[in-house]
KEBA-310086 format. One record per residue: residue in one letter; x, y, z of N, C-alpha, C in turn. Coordinates in steps of 0.05 Angstrom, whole numbers, plus 5000, padded with zeros to 4 digits. Layout:
<nodes>
aXYZXYZXYZ...
</nodes>
This chain:
<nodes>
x716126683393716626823369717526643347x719526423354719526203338718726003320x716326003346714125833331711526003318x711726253330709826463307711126373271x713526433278714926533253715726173231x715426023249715425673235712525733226x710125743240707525733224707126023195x708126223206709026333187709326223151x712026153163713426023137711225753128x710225643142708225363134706325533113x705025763127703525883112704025913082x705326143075707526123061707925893033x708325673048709425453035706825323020x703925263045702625203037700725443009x700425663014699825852983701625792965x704825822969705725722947704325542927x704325292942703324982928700825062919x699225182937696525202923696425392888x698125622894698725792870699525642855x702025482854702425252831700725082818x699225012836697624702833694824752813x692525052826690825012821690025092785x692225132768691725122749691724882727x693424582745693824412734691924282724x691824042711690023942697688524032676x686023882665685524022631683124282642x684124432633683324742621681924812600x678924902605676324872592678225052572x677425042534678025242521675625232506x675325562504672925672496672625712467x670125652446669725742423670526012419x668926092401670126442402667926482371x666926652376664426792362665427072344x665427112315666827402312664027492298x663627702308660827832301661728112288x660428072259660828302247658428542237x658228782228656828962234653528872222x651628922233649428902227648428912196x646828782179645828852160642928852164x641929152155640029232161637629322131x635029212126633329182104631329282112x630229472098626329562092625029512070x622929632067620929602051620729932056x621430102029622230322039619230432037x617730312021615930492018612730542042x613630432061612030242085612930332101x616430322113617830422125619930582121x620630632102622930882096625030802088x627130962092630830792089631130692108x632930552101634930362122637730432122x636430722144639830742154638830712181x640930642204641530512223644030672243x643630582263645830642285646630442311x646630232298646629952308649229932326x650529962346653030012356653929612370x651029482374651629262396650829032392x651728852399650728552397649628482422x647128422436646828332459646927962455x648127742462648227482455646727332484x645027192471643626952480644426732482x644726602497644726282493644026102502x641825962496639525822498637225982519x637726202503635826472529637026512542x639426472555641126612574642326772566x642727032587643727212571647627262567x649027242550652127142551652827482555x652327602550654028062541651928052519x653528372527652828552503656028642495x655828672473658428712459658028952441x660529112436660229352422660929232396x661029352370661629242348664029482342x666429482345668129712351669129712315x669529942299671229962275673929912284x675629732273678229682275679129792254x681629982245682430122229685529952223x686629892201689729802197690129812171x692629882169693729882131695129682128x695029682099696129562084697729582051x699729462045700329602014699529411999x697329501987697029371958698029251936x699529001930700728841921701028891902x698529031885699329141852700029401853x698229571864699129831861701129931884x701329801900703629821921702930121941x700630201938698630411947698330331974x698230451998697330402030694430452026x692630172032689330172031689730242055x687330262068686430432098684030122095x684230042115682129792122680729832141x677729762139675729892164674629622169x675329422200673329222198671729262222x669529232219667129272235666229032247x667028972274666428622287667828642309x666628502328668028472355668028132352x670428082371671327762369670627732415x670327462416669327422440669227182449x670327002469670126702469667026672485x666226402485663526312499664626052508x664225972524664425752549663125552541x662425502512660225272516661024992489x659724912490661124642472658724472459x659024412439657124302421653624462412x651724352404649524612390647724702413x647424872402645625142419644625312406x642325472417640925612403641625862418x642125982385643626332400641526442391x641426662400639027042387641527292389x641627372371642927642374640627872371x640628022389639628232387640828512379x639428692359641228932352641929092374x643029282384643929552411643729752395x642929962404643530202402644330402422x644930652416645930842440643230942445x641930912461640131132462640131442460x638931702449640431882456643332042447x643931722438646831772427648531782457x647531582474649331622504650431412500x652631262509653831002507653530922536x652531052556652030942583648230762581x647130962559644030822558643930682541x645230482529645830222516642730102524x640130042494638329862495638329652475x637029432476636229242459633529392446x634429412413632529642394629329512392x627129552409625629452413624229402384x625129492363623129582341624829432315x626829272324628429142307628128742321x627428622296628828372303630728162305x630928052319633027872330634027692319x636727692315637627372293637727152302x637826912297636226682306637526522302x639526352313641426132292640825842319x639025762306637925482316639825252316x640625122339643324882345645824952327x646725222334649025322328651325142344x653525032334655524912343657325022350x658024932378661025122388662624912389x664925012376667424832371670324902392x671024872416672925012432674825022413x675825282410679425392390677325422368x676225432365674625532339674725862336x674225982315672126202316670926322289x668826312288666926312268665926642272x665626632252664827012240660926922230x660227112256657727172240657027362230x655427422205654027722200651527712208x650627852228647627882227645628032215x643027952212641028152202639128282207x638128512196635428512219633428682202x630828752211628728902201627228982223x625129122209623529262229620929062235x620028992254617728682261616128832246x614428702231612128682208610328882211x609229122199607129212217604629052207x604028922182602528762180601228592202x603428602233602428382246601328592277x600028732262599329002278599729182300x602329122312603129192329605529432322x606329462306607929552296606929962280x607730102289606630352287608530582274x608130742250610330932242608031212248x607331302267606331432262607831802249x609931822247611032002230613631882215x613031902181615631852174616132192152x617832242148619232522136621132442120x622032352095623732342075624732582060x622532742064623132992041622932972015x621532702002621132701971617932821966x616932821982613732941978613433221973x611533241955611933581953611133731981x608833641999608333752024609933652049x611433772057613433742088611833702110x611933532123610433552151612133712165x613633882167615034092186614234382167x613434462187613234802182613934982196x614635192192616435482216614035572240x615435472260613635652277612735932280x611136152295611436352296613636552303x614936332323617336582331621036532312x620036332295622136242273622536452249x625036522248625636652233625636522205x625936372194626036262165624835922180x624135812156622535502159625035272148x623735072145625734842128624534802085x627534792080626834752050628434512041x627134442020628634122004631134131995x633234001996635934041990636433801964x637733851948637333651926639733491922x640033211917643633201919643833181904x642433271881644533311849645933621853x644333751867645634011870647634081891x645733901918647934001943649333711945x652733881950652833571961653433571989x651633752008651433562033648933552043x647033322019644133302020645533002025x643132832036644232552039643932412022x646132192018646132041997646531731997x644631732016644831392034643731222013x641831321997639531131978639331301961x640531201933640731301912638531221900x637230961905635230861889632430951895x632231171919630031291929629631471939x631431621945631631891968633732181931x631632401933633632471920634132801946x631632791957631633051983632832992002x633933202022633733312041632433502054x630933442080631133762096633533912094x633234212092634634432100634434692106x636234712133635135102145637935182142x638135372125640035622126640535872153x642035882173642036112191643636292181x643136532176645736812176644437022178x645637192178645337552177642537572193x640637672187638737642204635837492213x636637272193635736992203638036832226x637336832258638436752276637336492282x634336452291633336282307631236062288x632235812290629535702271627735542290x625835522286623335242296621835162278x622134962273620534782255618234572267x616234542263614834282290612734232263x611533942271609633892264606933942267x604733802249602533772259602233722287x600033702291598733582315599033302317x599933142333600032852340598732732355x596032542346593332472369595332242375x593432042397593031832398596431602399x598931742414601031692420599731412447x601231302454600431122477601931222498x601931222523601531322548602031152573x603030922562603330762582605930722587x608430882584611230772594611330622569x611130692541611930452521614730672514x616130522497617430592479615930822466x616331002453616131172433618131242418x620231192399623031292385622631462359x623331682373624731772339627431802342x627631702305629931622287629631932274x632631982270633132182256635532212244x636732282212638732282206640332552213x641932612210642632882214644932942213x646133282195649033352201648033632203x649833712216648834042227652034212236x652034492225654634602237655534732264x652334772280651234802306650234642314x649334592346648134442357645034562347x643834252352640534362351639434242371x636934312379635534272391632834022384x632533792404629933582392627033662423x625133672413624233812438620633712420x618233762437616333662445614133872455x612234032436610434212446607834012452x606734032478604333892491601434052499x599434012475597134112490595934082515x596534192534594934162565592734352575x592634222602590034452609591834652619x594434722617595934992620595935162595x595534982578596635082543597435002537x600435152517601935012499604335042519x604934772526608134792540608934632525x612534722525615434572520616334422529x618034272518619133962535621433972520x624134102526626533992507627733652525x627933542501628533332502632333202499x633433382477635633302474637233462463x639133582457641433792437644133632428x643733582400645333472395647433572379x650733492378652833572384653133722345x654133912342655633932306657133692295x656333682279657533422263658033392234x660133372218661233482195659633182177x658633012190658232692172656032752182x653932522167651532502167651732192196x649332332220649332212234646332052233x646631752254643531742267643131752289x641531782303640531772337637631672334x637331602359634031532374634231622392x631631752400630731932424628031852429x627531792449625931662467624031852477x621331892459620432022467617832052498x617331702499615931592516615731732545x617331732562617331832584615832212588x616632362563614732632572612332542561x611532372536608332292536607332232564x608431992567606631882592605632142619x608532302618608632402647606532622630x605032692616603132782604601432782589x600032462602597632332597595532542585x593832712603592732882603592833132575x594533102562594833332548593433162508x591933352496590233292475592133272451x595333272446596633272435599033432428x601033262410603833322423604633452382x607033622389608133762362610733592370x612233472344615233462356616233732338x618633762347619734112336623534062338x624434122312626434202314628034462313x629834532330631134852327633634952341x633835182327637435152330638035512328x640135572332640435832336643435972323x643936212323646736192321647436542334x650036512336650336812350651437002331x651337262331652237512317653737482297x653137482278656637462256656637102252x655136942260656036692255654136552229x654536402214652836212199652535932202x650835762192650335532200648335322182x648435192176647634952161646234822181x643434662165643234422190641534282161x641734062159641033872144638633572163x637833522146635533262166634833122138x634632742154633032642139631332402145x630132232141628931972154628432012179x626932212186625532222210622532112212x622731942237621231712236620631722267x617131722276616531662295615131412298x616431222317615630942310614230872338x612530692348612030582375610630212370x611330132389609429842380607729792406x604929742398602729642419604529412442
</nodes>
């Protein structure tokens, strides 16, 4: 038992030393990268506004892939030295060290939520990548980047809007279905103010459906949509939106059954003007077969209740 309890203690003695020891010597220190919120550019008249829902940084380095990083709002006050007023400060940037030392070539790629899920985190297939060629890492450094981005060229033909919806046109591509009680109308923001007001220099509409008294249920859908691709691509629509109910994003498919439904998503009431992408790819494909697709928005409300729902920059995009 003695000599159990001597090797024991050796034990012991020897983790000690090792716990002490193995931090000694010089200790790599890492650059540190501060990435701040995306800046995002169109060509509105080609592609629409540029609003965005950019949540992520995915980082490269030298093609390897380093994270994805969220770009979190940091909120903190401060008193204003002249007016001695508490500002409210919003900084938009995540800070992050990298392991690496002298130039390299980084890519940031934009993230989004898909869905608006924070578990389906993608790299925005339809946005490009920032590019900073023999970027230098300095260990104890940290350097703030802003990144930028656009939508890849459609000039370079790959690139596809096959629905965009602003609401400045006198003809709407959404119209009331049959079983819709009232349709969608233009909302003006000189008049309303909760029409959107992202682009003053271009947007003066909104979509808008009114629900009450005995207008309950709306559906709105498009034309007919040929010639979608079918192969497991991407398909996204972008959509702006604030609504005082949930609504419904959903998918009517000509087949050799008829006309069937596909709800796709219901998204939450929201007092601010939101964005999301919804992925419409997966019910195309899984319905190759069918001669074309309606997208449709709709929403409901119960007895005694009323409801607002507002839309804008709806955009169905895909690339070859």
């Amino acid at each position: 038992m003695k000599k159990l309890h001597g090797l024991f203690l050796i034990g012991i003695v020897v983790v000690s030393f090792m716990s002490c020891t193995k931090f000694k010597g010089n200790q790599e220190i890492p650059a540190y990268m501060c990435i701040k919120s995306w800046d995002f550019a169109t060509d509105y008249t080609r592609e629409g506004a540029a609003t965005e829902a950019i949540t992520d940084a995915w980082i490269y380095v030298d093609g390897n892939v380093h994270g994805c990083y969220e770009i979190r709002p940091k909120v903190s006050v401060k008193e204003n030295p002249v007016t001695h007023q508490i500002d409210t400060i919003i900084d938009e940037s995540v800070t992050f060290p990298i392991l690496s030392k002298g130039k390299h070539d980084v890519i940031l790629y934009p993230g989004v939520k898909l869905n608006g899920i924070a578990s389906t985190r993608i790299q925005y297939p339809f946005y490009k990548p920032f590019k900073i060629n023999d970027y230098e890492f300095v260990p104890g450094k940290i350097d703030t980047i802003v990144p930028s981005t656009e939508y890849y060229n459609i000039d370079e033909g790959f690139m596809h809007f096959k629905l965009m919806e602003d609401f400045e046109s006198p003809q709407l591509k959404f119209i009331k279905t049959n079983n819709s009680d009232t349709t969608i109308v233009k909302a003006s923001r000189l008049t309303d103010p909760n029409a959107w007001t992202g682009d003053l220099a271009h947007s003066v509409y909104s979509g808008h459906v009114w629900l009450g008294d005995s207008t309950k249920y709306f559906c709105i859908a498009t034309d007919p949509i040929y010639g979608l691709p079918n192969q497991g691509d991407y398909i996204l629509l972008e959509i702006d939106y604030k609504c005082d109910v949930e609504f419904e994003i959903g998918l009517f498919a000509k087949t050799k059954n008829g006309i069937e439904t596909f709800e796709l998503i219901y998204l939450r009431p929201t007092s601010e003007w939101k964005k999301t992408y919804v992925n419409i790819g997966p019910t195309v494909t899984n319905n190759q077969s069918a001669s074309y697709f309606k997208l449709f928005l709709a929403g409901s409300i119960l007895d005694g209740e009323t409801a607002d729902f507002y839309f804008d920059n709806i955009k169905l995009i895909y690339r070859d």
